[in-house]
N, C-alpha and C positions, 0 to 999 in steps of 0.2 A: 512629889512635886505635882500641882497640879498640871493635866495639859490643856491647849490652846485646842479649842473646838471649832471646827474649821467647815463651813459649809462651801461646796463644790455646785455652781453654775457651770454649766455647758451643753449647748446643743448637742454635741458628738459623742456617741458610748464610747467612741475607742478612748477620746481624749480623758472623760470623765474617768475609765477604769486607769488610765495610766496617772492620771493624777492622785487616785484614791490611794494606791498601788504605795506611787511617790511618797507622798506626805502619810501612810499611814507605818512607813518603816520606818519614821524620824519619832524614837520618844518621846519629844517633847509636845509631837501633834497628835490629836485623834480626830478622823474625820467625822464629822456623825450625820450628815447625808451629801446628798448630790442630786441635783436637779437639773433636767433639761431645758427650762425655761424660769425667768421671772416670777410668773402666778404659780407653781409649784413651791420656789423656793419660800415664796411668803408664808405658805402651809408651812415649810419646816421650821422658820425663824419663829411664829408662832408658837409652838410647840416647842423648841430647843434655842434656844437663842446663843449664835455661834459668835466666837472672837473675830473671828475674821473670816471675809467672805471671799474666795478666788471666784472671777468672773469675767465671764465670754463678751465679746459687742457686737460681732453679730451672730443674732440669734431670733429665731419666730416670733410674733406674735409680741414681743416690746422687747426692743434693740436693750444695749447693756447701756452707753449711757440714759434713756430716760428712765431706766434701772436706778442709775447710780442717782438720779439727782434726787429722785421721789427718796431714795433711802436717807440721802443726806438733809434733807429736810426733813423729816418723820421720828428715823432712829439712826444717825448716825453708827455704823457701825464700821472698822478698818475693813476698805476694799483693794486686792491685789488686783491688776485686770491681768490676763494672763489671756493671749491672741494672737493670734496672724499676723492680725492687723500691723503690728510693730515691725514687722519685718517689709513691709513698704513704705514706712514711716510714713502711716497715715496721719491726716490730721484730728482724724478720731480719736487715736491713743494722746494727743496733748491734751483732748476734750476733757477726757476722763480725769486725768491731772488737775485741772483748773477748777472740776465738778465736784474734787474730793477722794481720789482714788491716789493711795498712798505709794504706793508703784504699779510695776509695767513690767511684764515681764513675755517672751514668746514663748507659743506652748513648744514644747519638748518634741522633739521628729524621735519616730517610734524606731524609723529602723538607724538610729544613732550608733557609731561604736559605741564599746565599755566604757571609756572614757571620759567621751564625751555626755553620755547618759548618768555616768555616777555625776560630772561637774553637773549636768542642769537640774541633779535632784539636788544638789548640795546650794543650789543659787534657790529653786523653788523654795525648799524647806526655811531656809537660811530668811528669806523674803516674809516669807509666810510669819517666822516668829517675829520677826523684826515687827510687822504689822500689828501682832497682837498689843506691841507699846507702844505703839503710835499714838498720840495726842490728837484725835481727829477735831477736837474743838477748838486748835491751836489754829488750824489751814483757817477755817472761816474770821478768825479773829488777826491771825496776819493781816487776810487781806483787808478788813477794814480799816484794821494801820495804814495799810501800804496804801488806800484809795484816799487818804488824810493825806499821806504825805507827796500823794502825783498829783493835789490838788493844785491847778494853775500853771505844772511842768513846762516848759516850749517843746515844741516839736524838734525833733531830730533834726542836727544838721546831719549833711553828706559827711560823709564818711569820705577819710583821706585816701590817696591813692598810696598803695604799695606797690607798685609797679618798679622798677630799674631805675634808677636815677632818681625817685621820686623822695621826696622828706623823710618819710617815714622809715627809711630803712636802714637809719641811725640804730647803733646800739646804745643800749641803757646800763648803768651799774645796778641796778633792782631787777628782780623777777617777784613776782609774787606769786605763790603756789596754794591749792587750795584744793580737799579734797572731801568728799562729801557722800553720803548713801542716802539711808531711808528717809525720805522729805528732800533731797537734795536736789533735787530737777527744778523745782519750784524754789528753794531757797538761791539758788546761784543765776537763776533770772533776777531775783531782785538784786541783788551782790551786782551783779554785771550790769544791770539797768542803773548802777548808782556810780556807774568811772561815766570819763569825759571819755572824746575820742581818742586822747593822746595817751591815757593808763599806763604804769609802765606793764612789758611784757609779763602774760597773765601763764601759768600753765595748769589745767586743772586734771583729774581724778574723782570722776564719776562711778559708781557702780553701776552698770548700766548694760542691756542686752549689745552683742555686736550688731544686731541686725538696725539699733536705735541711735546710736552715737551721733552718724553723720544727718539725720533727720532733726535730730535732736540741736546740733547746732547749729545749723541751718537758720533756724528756727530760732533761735538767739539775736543771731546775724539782722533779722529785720528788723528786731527791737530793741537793741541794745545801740549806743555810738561806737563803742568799740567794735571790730572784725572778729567774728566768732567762725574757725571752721575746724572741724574734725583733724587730727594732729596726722602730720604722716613722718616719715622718718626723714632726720636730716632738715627739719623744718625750721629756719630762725624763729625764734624769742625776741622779739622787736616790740618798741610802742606801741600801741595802740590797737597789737593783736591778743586775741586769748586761743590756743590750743586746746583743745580737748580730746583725752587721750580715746583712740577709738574703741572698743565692749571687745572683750577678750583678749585684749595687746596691755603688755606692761610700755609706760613713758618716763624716761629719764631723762634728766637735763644733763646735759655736756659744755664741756665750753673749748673754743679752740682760737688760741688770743684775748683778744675782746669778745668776742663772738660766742654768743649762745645758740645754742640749739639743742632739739629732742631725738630721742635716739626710741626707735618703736622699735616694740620685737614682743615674740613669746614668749612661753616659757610653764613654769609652773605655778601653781595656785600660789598664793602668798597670805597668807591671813584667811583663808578661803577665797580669794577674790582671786579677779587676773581681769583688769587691773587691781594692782592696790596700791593705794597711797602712803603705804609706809616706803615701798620702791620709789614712788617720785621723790618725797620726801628726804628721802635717803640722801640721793644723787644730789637733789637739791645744795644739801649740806654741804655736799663733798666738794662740788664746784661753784658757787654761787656764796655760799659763807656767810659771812657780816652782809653783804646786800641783799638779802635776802627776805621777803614777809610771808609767814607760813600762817594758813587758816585753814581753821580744821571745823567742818559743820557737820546739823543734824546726820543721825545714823547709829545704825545697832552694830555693838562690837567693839575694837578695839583698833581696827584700821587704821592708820595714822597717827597714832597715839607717841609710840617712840621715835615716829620717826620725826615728827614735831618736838619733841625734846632734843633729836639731833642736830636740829635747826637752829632752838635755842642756844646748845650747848656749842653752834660753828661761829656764835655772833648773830642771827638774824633777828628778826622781832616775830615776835609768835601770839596768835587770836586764836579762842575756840568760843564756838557760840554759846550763849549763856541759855540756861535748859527751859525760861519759859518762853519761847522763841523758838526751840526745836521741838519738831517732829518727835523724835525720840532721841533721848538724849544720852546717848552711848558712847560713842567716838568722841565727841566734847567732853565726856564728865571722864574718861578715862585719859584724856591729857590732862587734865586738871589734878587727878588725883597723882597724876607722877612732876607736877608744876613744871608741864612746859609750855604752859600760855602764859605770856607776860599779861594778856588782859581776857579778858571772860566781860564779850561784847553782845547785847541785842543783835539777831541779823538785820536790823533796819538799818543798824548806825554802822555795820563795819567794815563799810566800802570806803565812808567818811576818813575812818579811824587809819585806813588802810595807804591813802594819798597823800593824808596827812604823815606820817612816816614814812610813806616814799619820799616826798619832798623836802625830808631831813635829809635821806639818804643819797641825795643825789646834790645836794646843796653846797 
């Protein structure tokens, strides 16, 4: 099998040697340099021209995104950024996102237990290949769809109150669940940018650092109508909220009466993830049923796969996105091959597709 040639950006020798270290005990990678800056690395993609690039943003003499954008214009080639930075949920690491950079990841602490050091080479590595099939000509052609279709949008209303007593704190017979990896930061801003403020209760599954989650929704929250905030335990499922479960916490949905809610906690890897969406998906099934809509997007693996057919198979209705539309088309094309998407939807159209069978379900 051939492997993914992986060129290494970063200022720091320690980080550089721990990553080298990292991705050159995974089979399926070989690193074949590493550079301390920008103008170095151009000498080696000259000369080796690598699948995928891991890279630093800050760094001497030309920061990582005006890095990223000269390369996405020139020679697109798949960028991990892999930083600090995400652990303050700078607004740097969205830059990166929006300029072309297929995930986000924080670099690795040297003096980690075992445990924790074998799971972040297993999320590196794991990251690392997923990038190699990443579609990087898909992010720029998204977004000219998606800037066709914000053409003439209205502005945001305010957003309802959740407060005691307030509207919103009706429950709903729908949840919709929806779990997503490599391309999926950017995919489920559009997904969420496409419900009103009243959506029914959203729960999602991200693969995504724990230091990024609550930055990460935050960050949702200002541009979406729906309330987007990081999930904590014990949290209602209500209208017009979406949960996101927070970066190394498995989320399950529970129900108690009427009453939905997410139950956080640890645990063990599950698919190699932690979160993983075959776990939401699971519970989903188990209590939620027939009212249920499961969406499964871009992402490398098999993550949500069966647990999407569990979905189908409790009563609910089930979407995976259709693969010229994903990032990399993994986790979609592996529900599909076991048919538990009742439809295989563009991600432009399957927030539409999504209200639309909510408002059967609730009719």
């Amino acid at each position: 099998m051939k492997k993914c040639k992986v060129l290494i950006i970063d200022d720091s020798a320690v980080i550089r040697q721990t990553l080298d270290k990292i991705i050159s005990l995974d089979a399926r990678l070989e690193v074949i340099g590493t550079a301390s800056n920008p103008y170095y690395a151009v000498k080696i993609i000259k000369k080796n021209l690598p699948d995928v690039i891991t890279l630093d943003i800050e760094m001497p003499r030309m920061d990582g995104i005006t890095f990223l954008k000269t390369l996405m214009a020139q020679h697109p080639i798949p960028v991990v950024v892999i930083s600090s930075l995400t652990e303050r949920g700078s607004s740097t690491a969205f830059q990166a996102l929006q300029h072309g950079a297929v995930e986000i990841l924080c670099k690795p602490k040297i003096g980690n237990n075992k445990v924790a050091l074998e799971e972040a080479s297993i999320e590196i590595c794991d990251t690392v290949m997923a990038a190699s099939l990443a579609q990087v000509n898909r992010i720029s052609y998204r977004q000219s769809q998606e800037k066709k279709v914000k053409e003439g949008t209205p502005p945001l209303p305010p957003k309802l109150s959740t407060a005691k007593g307030g509207s919103m704190l009706k429950t709903t017979n729908t949840v919709v669940a929806v779990g997503a990896s490599t391309g999926g930061t950017e995919a489920l801003r559009i997904f969420l940018e496409g419900l009103p403020y009243d959506a029914p209760g959203t729960v999602i599954v991200q693969h995504m650092p724990a230091q990024f989650t609550k930055s990460f929704a935050e960050r949702l929250n200002t541009i979406c109508r729906v309330t987007v905030k990081e999930a904590k335990n014990g949290d209602p499922i209500i209208p017009g909220t979406v949960l996101i479960a927070p970066g190394n916490y498995h989320m399950r949905v529970k129900r108690s009466g009427a009453r939905y809610f997410v139950k956080v906690d640890s645990g063990n890897l599950v698919n190699r993830h932690r979160p993983s969406v075959d776990v939401l998906f699971d519970s989903v099934a188990k209590y939620v049923g027939k009212n249920s809509i499961g969406v499964l997007l871009t992402g490398m693996g098999a993550d949500g796969a069966k647990g999407l057919l569990e979905m189908k198979k409790a009563g609910g209705k089930t979407i995976a996105q259709d693969e010229a539309s994903s990032v990399v088309f993994g986790m979609p094309k592996e529900a599909i091959k076991l048919q538990a998407a009742d439809r295989v939807i563009p991600l432009l159209k399957i927030s539409s597709v999504v209200l639309s069978w909510a408002g059967n379900l609730q009719s």
